[in-house]
C-alpha positions in Angstrom: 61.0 136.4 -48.8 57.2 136.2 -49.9 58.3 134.6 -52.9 60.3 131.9 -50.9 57.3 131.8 -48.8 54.5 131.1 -51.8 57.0 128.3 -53.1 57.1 126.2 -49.9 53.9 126.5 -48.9 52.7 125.6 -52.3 54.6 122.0 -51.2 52.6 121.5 -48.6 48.9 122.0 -48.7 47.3 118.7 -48.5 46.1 116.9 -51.4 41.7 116.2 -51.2 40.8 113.2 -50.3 39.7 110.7 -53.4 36.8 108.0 -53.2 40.0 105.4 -52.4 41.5 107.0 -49.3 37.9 108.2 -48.2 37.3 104.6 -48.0 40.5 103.1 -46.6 38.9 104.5 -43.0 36.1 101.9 -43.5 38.2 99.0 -44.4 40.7 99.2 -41.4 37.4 99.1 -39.2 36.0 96.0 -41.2 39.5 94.1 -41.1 39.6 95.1 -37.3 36.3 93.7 -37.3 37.6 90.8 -38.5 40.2 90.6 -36.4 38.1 90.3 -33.4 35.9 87.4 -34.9 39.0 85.6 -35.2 40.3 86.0 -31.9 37.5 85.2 -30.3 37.1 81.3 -31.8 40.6 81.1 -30.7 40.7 82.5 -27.4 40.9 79.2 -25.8 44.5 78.6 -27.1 45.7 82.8 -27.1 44.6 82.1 -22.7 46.4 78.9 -22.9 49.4 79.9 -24.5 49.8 83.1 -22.5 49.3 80.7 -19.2 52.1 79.0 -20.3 55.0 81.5 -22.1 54.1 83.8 -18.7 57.3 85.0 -17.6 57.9 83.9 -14.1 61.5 85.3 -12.4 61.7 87.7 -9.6 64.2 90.0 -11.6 63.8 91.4 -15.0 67.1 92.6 -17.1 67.4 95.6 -19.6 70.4 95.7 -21.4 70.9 99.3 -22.6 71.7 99.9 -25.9 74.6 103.1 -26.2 72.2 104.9 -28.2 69.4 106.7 -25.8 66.5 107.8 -28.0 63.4 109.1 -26.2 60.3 107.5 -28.9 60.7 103.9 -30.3 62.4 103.6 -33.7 60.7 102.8 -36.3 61.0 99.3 -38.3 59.6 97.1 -40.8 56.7 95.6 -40.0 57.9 92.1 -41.1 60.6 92.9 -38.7 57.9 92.8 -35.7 57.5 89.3 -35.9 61.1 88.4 -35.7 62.0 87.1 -31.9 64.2 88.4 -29.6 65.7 91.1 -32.5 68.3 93.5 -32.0 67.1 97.2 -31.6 69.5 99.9 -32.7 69.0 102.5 -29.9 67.0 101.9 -26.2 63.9 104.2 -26.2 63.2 105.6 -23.1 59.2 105.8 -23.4 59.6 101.6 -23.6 61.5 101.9 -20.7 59.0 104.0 -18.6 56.0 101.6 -20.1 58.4 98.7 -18.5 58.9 100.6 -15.4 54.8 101.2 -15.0 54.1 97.6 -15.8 56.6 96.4 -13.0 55.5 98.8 -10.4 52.4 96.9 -10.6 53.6 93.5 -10.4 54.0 91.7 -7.1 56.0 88.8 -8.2 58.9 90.6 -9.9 61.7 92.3 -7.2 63.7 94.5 -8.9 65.4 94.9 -12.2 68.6 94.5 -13.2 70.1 97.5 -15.2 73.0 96.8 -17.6 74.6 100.2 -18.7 77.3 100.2 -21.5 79.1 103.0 -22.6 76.5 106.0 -23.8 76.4 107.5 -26.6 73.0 110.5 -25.6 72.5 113.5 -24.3 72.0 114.7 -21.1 68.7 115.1 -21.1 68.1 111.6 -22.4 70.2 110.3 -19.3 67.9 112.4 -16.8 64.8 111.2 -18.3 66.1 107.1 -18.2 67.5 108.4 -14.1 63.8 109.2 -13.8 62.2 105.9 -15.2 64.7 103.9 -12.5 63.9 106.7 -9.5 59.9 105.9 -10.4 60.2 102.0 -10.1 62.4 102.9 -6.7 59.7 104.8 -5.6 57.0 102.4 -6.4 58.8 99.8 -4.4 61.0 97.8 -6.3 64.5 97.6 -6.4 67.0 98.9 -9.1 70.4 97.2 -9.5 72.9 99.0 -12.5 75.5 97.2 -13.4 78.2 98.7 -15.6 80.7 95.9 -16.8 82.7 98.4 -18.7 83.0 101.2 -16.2 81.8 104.5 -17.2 82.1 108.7 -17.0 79.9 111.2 -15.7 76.4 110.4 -17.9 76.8 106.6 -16.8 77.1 107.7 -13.1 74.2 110.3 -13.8 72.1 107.2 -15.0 73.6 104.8 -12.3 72.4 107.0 -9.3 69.4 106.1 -10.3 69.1 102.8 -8.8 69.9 101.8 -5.3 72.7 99.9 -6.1 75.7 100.4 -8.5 77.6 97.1 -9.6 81.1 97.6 -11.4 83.0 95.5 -13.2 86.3 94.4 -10.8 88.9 95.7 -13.5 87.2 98.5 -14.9 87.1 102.2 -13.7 85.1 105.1 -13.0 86.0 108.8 -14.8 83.3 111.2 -13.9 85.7 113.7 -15.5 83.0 116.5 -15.4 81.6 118.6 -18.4 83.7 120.5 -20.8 82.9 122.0 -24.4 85.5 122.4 -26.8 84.6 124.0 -30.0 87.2 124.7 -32.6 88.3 128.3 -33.7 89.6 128.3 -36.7 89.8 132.1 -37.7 94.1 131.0 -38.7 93.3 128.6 -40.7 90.6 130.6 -42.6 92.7 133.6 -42.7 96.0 130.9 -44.3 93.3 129.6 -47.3 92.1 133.0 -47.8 88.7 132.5 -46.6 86.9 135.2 -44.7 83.9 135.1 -42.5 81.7 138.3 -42.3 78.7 137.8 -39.6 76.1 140.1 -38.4 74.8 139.2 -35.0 71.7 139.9 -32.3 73.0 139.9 -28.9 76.4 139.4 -27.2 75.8 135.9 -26.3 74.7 135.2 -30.3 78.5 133.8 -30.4 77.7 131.1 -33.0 79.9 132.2 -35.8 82.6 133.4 -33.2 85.2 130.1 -34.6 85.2 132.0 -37.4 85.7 135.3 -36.6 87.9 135.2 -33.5 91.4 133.7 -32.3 89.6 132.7 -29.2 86.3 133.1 -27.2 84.9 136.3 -25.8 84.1 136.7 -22.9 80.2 136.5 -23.2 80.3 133.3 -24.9 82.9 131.9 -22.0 80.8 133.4 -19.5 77.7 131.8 -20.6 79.1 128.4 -20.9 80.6 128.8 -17.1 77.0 129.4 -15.9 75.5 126.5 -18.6 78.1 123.9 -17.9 78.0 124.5 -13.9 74.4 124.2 -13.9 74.8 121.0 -15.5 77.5 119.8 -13.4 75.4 121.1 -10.2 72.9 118.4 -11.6 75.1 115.7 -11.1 77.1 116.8 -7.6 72.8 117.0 -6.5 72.4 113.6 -7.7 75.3 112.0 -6.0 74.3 113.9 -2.8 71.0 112.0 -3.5 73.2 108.5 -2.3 73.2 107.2 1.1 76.2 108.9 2.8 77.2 111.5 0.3 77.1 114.9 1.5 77.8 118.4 -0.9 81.6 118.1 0.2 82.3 114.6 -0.6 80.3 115.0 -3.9 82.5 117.6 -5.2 85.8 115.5 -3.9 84.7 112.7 -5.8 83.5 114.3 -8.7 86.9 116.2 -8.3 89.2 113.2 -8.3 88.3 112.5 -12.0 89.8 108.4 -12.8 88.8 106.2 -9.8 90.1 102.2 -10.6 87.0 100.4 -9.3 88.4 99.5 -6.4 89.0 103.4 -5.3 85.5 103.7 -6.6 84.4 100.9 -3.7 86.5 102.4 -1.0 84.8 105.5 -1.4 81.3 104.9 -1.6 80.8 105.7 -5.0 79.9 101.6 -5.8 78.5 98.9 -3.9 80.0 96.1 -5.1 82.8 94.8 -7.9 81.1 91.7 -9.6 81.7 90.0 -13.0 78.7 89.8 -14.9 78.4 85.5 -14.1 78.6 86.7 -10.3 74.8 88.7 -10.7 72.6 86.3 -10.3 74.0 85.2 -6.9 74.6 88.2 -6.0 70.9 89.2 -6.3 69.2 85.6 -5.7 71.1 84.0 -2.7 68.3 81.7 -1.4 67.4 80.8 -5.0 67.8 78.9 -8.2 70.1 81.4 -9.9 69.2 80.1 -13.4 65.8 81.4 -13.0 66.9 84.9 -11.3 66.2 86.4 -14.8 63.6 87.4 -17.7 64.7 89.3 -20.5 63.0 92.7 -20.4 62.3 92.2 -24.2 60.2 89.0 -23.5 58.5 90.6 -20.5 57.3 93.7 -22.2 56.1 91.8 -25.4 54.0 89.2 -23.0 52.4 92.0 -21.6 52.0 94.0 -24.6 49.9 91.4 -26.2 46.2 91.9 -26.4 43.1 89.4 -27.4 41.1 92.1 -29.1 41.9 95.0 -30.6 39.6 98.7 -30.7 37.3 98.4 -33.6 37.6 102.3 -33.8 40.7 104.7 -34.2 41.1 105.3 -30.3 41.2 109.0 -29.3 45.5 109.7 -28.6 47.7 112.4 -27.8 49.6 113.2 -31.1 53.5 113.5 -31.1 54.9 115.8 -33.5 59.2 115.2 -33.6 61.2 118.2 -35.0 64.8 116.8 -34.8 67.9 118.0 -36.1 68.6 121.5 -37.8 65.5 123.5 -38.9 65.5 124.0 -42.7 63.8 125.0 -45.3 64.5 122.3 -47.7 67.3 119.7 -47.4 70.2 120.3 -49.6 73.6 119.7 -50.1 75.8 117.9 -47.2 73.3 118.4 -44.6 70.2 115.5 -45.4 67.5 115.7 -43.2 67.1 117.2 -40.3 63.8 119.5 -39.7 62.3 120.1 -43.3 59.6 122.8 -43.2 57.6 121.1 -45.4 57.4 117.8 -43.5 56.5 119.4 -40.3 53.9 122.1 -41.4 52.4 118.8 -43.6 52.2 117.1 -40.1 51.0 120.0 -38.0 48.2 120.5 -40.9 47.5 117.1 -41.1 46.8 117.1 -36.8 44.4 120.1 -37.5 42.7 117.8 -39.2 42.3 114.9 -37.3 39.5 114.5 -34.2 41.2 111.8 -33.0 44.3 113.7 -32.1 43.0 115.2 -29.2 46.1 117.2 -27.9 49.6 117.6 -29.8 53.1 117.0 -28.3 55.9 119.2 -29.7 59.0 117.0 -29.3 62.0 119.4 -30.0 65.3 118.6 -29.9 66.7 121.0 -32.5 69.5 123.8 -31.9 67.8 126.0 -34.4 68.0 126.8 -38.3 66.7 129.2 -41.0 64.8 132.0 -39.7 62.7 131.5 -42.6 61.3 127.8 -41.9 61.3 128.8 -37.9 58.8 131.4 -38.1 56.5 129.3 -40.7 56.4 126.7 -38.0 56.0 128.8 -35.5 52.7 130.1 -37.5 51.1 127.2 -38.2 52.0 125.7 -34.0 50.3 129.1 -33.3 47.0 127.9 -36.0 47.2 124.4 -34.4 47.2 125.6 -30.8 43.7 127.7 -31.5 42.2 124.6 -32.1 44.0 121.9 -29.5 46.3 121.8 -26.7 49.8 121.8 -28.2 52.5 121.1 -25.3 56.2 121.6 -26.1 58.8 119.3 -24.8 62.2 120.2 -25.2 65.1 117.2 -24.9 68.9 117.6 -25.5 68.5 120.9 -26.9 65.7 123.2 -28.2 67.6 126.5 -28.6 67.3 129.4 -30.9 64.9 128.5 -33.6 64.1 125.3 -31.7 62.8 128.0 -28.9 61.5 130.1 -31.9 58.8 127.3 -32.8 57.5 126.6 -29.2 56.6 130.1 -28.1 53.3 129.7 -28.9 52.7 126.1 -27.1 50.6 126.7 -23.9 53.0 125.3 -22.0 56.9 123.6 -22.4 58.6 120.9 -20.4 61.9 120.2 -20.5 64.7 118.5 -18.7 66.9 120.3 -15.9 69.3 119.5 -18.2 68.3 120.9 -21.6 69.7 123.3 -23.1 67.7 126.2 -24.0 66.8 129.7 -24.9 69.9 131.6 -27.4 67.1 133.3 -28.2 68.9 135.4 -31.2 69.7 136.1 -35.0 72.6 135.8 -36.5 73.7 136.1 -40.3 76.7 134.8 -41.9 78.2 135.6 -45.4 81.7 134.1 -46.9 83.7 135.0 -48.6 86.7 133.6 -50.7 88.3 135.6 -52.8 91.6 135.6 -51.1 91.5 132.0 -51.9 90.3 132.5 -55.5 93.5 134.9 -56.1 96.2 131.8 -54.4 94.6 129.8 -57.2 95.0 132.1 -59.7 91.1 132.1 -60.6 90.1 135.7 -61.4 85.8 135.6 -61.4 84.6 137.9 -63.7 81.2 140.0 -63.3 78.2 141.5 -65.1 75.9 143.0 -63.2 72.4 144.7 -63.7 72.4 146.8 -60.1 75.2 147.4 -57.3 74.1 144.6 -55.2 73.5 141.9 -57.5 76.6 139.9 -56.5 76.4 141.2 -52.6 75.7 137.1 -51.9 78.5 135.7 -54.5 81.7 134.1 -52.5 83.4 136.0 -54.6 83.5 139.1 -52.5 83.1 140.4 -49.3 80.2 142.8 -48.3 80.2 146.1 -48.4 80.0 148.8 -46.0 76.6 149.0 -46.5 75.3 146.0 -47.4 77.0 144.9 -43.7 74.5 147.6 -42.5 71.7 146.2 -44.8 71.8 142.6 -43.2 72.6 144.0 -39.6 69.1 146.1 -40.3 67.5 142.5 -41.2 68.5 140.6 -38.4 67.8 143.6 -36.1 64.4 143.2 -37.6 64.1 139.7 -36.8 65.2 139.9 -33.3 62.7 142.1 -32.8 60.2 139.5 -34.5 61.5 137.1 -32.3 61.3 139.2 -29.1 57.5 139.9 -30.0 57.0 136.1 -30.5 58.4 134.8 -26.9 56.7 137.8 -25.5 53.5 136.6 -26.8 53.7 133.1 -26.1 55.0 133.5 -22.5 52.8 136.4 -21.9 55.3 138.7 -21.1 57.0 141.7 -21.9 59.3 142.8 -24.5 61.3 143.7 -22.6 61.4 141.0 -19.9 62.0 138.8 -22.8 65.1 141.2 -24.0 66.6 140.6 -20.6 67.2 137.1 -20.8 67.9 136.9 -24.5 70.4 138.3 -26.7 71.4 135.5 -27.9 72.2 133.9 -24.3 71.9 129.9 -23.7 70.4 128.7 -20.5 69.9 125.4 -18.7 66.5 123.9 -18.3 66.9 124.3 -14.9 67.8 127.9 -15.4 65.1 128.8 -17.9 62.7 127.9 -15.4 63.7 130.5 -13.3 63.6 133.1 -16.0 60.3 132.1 -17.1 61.1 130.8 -20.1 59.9 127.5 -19.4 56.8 126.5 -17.2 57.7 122.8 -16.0 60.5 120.6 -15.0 60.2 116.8 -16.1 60.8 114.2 -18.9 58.3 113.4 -21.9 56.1 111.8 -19.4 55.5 114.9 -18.0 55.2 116.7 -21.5 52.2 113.7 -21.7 50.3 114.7 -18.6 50.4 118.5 -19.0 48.6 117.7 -22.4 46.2 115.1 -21.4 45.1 117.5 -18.9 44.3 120.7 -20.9 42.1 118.2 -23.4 38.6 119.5 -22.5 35.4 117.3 -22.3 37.3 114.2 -21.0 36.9 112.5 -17.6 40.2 112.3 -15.6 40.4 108.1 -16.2 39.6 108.8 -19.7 42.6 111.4 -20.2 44.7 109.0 -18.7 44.0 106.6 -21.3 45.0 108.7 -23.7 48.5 107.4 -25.1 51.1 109.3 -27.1 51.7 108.0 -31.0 53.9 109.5 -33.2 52.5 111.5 -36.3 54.4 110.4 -39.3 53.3 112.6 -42.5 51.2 110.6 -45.2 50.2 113.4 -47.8 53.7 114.0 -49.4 56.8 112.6 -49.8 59.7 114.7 -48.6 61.2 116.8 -50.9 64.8 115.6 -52.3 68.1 117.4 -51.9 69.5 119.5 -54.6 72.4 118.9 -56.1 75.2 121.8 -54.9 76.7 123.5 -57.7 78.8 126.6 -57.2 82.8 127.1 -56.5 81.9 127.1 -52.8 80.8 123.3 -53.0 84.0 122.0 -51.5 84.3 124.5 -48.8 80.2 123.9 -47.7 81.3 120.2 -47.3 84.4 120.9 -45.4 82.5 123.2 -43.3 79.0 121.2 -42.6 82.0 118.7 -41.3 83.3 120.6 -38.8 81.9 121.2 -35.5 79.0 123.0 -35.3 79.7 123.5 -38.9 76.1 123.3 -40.3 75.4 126.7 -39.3 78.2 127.8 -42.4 77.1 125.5 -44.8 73.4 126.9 -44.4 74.4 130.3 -44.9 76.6 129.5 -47.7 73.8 127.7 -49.8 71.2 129.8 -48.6 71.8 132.8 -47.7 69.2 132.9 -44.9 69.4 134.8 -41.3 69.8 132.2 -38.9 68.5 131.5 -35.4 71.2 128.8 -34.3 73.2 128.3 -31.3 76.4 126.3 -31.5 78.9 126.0 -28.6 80.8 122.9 -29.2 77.5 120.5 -28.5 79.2 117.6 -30.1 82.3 118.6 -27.4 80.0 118.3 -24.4 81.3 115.2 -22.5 
């Protein structure tokens, strides 16, 4: 492991700064400068134009994209001068900036809210419910319209507003949550394969489609109490519309396809219109042509600024580890979490005055025990220096948990899931296959556990005890770190891990997470542990995602090996990139897998 260690950390320390990039700080000020001069000779036309192009319609419309993503994508910067371009996914932080500038203006209504199909997470859905809540709250009126019907996150996001428009043909199916996952311990069993797994903790149950013909009854009783809470969310937020009460929640909710005219009938809707019927519907006593401005045009009009700050503005610094944790990509699983990138970034932040607190965006179920706990060191380096706030979003669970201990405080969605705070390690083995193809491997071997990792074989008696001991270990390392983080005991921390899965809501309770709220809140719990800052000058502190500029990341190897073709298969199955990692790597794992990808 030390060796591992020394060879990835060797990737990442930051190169010294040459004469060349010492200056380039001096020319962005000058050009800035620059900037500035020019705007001022031609403010006269910038005020004109702007007094001219100013949007003026009492309703602005978003059009949701089916992709939810909580930060702005990034693009080409040609591609910023393009009008009226497409984007790929809806960020929600756009959409609370739009909500904020809306709130405060007195000639725009409400906003229209077109809601296709989704393709996010729950927690993404809770934190766009909370963007339309905060402009009903502020005032304004919230219209969603969903021309092609919808299930239970489209009604989740819907509630939000205080009315819900449906398409006259369509229906609703707020089916409820299920998960799914796949065992497939048959099919292994008919190609020969076997799976040998050493788990920490009953609830550890991410190799179980492996290993069993069904689910035990930890795992099913865990996702009973994680899907319930989720589904609790929902039934609360339909009690939240005018009329509903607990009972007729649940009956709704418990009818599952509603045609939209059941859906009418029953409170669940206000009103079936096509989408040409909207602007009537919303401007009766007005020119319907001009009931509408694109939310796109509004936002850019008011993004627009005459001058720009000479300086590098002091910002709150937004650090995104998405996507299984890993120690280098390889194989069938690009990108993802790459310890190098991340530790690079978190360095780089150390670094930087401007930063003035850090934002842990997590939305990772976990990885290689390995990467987690060099993360988790160099969090723990960054948070001796500045406030480092964890926000959790779809999921931050197992090694995603692993890296945020040492955050001084974590946010995340009632939603979320979170916690599986566990170890698991996973070895397989094909030889049973090998013999159906008539491939006999052949060994020489310096010491009785040289081959222990080959696919070859399965383990030993007592190289099974050997790796249990390991991951015993490092559930014991992981205990310790939660413990210290939340400033608790070992075991308090025991009692609500082994391996068990909560929901955000849920892991509030326990302890294992301070606040409930979306990235906005994960924003104002950092602002306000910055020290030496008035109150008006935290609040002008804006988040900005930290992209890594001292090292390119590192490319994947190319897989080699007779296991190649079943690392594929497997990284392709549901939750299938817990096997392949193990297979190439032959790391201990915190991951949590439950059928994520099933959770509808």
């Amino acid at each position: 492991m030390q060796s591992l260690t020394r060879r990835y950390m060797s990737a990442i320390r930051l190169p010294r700064k040459n004469g060349v990039s010492a200056m380039l700080p001096r020319v962005r000020t000058l050009l800035r400068a620059l900037r500035n001069l020019l705007s001022l000779v031609l403010a006269p036309l910038w005020l004109l134009s702007r007094q001219l192009g100013r949007p003026n319609a009492p309703w602005v419309e978003l059009r949701l994209s089916a992709h939810l993503v909580e930060l702005p994508p990034g693009e080409p910067f040609w591609r910023r001068f393009l009008p009226h371009k497409p984007l790929p996914a809806t960020s929600i932080e756009e959409v609370r900036e739009l909500t904020r500038l809306l709130a405060r203006d007195p000639q725009v209504r409400g906003m229209l809210v077109h809601v296709p199909p989704l393709i996010a997470g729950w927690a993404a859905c809770a934190s766009l419910r909370e963007c339309l809540l905060a402009l009903r709250k502020a005032g304004k009126q919230v219209v969603c319209f969903l021309p092609e019907g919808g299930g239970s996150r489209e009604l989740y996001v819907a509630l939000g507003g205080d009315r819900i428009c449906l398409g006259p043909l369509t229906a609703f199916s707020p089916l409820g949550l299920a998960s799914g996952p796949f065992y497939m311990k048959q099919l292994l069993d008919r190609l020969g394969v076997e799976v040998q797994a050493q788990a920490c903790g009953e609830y550890k149950s991410a190799a179980e489609p492996a290993l069993r013909d069904d689910m035990s009854e930890p795992a099913r009783r865990q996702l009973v109490e994680l899907l319930g809470s989720l589904h609790g969310e929902l039934a609360r937020a339909l009690c939240e519309r005018p009329g509903f009460t607990a009972a007729l929640a649940q009956a709704v909710l418990a009818k599952g396809l509603l045609t939209a005219r059941a859906a009418r009938e029953c409170g669940l809707v206000d009103a079936l219109r096509y989408e040409d019927e909207l602007a009537s519907e919303l401007l009766p006593d007005g020119d319907p042509h001009r009931a509408f401005v694109d939310a796109t045009r509004y936002l850019r009009f008011h993004r627009a600024k005459l001058w720009v700050p000479v300086r590098k503005p002091s910002y709150i610094a937004v650090v995104p580890v998405r996507g299984t944790i890993v120690s280098e990509p390889f194989g069938p699983m690009p990108g993802g979490a790459v310890l190098a990138t991340v530790v690079a970034g978190l360095r780089e932040l150390a670094k930087d005055a401007a930063a003035r607190a850090v934002v842990l965006y997590v939305n990772s179920p976990g990885g290689s025990a390995l990467a987690s706990e060099l993360i988790h060191r160099e969090v723990q380096r960054l948070a001796r220096q500045k406030p480092v706030v964890a926000y959790f979003a779809d999921v931050a669970a197992s090694g995603g948990y692993y890296i945020a201990a040492p955050c001084q405080r974590i946010v995340a969605e009632a939603v979320t899931v979170t916690g599986s705070i566990g170890v698991i390690s996973v070895k397989v083995a094909i030889n049973g296959l090998l013999d159906k193809l008539g491939v006999t491997p052949q060994v020489v071997q310096t010491a009785a556990h040289a081959d222990m990792f080959s696919v070859a074989r399965k383990l030993t008696d007592d190289e099974q005890g050997m790796l249990q001991a390991h991951a015993d270990e490092l559930y014991a390392r992981f205990l310790e770190v939660v413990a210290e983080g939340r400033g608790r005991t070992r075991e308090e921390v025991d009692a609500v891990a082994r391996g068990r899965v909560w929901s955000g809501r849920a892991a509030q309770e326990h302890g294992l997470v301070d606040v409930l709220g979306g990235f906005d809140r994960a924003l104002d719990e950092a602002r306000a542990l910055v020290p030496d800052l008035s109150v008006e000058a935290r609040a002008r502190l804006l988040p900005h995602v930290h992209s890594v500029k001292s090292r390119k990341p590192l490319r994947a190897e190319p897989m080699q090996g007779p296991a190649d073709a079943l690392v594929a298969l497997l990284a392709n199955l549901p939750d299938g990139a817990l096997f392949a990692a193990a297979i190439q790597r032959h790391e201990p794992t915190l991951y949590y897998a439950a059928g994520l990808s099933d959770l509808s």
